[in-house]
C-alpha positions as CSV (number, residue, x, y, z in Angstrom):
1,X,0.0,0.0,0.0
2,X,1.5,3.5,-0.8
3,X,2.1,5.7,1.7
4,X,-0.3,8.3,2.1
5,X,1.1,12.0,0.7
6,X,0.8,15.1,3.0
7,X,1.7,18.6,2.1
8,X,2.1,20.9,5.1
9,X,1.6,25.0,4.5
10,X,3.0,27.4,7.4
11,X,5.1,30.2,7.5
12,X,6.1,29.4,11.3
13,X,9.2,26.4,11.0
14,X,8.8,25.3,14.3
15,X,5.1,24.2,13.7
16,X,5.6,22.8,10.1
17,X,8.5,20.2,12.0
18,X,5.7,19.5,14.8
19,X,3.5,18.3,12.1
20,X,6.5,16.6,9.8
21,X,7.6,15.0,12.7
22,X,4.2,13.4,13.6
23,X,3.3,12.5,10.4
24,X,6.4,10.4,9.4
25,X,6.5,9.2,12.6
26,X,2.7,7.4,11.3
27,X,3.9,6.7,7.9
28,X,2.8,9.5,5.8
29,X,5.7,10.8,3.5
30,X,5.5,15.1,3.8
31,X,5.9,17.4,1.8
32,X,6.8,21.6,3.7
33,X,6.0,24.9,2.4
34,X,6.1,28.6,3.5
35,X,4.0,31.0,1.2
36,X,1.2,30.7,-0.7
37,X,3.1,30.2,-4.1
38,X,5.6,27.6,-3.4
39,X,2.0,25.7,-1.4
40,X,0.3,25.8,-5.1
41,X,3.5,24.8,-6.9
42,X,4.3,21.6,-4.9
43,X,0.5,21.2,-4.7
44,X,0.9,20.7,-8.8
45,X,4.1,18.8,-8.3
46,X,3.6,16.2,-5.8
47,X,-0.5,15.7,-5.7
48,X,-0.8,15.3,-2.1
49,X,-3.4,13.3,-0.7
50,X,-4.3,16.1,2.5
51,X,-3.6,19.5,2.6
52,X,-2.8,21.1,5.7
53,X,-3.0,25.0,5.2
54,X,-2.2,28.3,7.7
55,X,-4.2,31.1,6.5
56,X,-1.9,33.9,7.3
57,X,1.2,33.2,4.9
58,X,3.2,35.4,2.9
59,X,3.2,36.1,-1.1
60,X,-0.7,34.7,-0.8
61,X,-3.2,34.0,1.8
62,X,-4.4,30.7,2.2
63,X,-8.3,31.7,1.5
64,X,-6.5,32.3,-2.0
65,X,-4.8,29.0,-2.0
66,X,-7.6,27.2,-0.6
67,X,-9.5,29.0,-3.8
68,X,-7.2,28.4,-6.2
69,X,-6.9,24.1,-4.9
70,X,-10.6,24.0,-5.1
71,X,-10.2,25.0,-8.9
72,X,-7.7,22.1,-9.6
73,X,-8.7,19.5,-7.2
74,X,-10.8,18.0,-4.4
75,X,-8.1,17.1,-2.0
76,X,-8.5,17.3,1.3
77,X,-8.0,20.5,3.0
78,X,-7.5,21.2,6.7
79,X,-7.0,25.1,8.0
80,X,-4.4,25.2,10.2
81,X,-5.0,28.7,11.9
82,X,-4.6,31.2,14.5
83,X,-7.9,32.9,13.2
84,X,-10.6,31.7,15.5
85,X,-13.5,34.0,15.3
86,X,-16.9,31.6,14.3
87,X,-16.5,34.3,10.6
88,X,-13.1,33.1,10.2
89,X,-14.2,29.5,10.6
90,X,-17.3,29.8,8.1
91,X,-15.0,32.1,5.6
92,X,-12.8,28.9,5.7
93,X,-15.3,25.9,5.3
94,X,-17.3,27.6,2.8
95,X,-13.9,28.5,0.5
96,X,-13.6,24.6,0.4
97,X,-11.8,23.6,3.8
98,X,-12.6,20.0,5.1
99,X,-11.9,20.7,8.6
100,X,-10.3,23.9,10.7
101,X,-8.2,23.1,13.6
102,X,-7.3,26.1,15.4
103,X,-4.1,27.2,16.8
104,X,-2.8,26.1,19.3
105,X,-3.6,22.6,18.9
106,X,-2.8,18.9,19.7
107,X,-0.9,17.1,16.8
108,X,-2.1,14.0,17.9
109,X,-5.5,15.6,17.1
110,X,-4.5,16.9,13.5
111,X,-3.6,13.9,12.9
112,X,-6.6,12.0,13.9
113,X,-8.2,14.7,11.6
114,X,-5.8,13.8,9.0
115,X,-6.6,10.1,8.7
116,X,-10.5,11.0,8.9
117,X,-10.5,12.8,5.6
């Protein structure tokens, strides 16, 4: 069975090796980001099987990547986010999201978000 493709999109380090770390450590091969462009180019490139997306990045907001994904594709997407107003929440699930996990969170429960979608 292949191993199930992730690509993570943050522009805070520390939290995209948190999630890296968690996710190889269950078997999921990862794929990191920073900005909103390089998320849509290795989006293209590697056809991850999950998304997980920060809203606030630079270059491009992830509303607009979240946009843009839902153009190409119906992978999974879960909004990884310091905005945690109920309007940032809907904004997010009705742009396309699957899930929203707000910051800060457990990884063990992104994960367990992960392998639901």
């Amino acid at each position: 069975m292949p191993r199930r493709r992730v690509l993570v999109v943050d522009d805070d380090e520390n939290i995209v090796q948190l999630v890296r770390m968690y996710l190889e450590r269950d078997g999921y091969q990862v794929w990191c980001t920073y900005d909103g462009p390089s998320a849509l180019a290795e989006m293209r490139r590697s056809r991850p099987d999950v998304i997980v997306l920060d809203l606030m990045l630079p270059g491009m907001s992830g509303l607009d990547v979240c946009r843009e994904v839902r153009r190409e594709s119906n992978t999974p997407i879960i909004m990884l986010t310091a905005n945690t107003t109920e309007a940032d929440k809907l904004t997010g699930l009705d742009l396309g999201a699957d899930d929203y996990v707000t910051k800060p969170f457990s990884p063990r429960e992104l994960l367990a978000r992960i392998r639901a979608v």
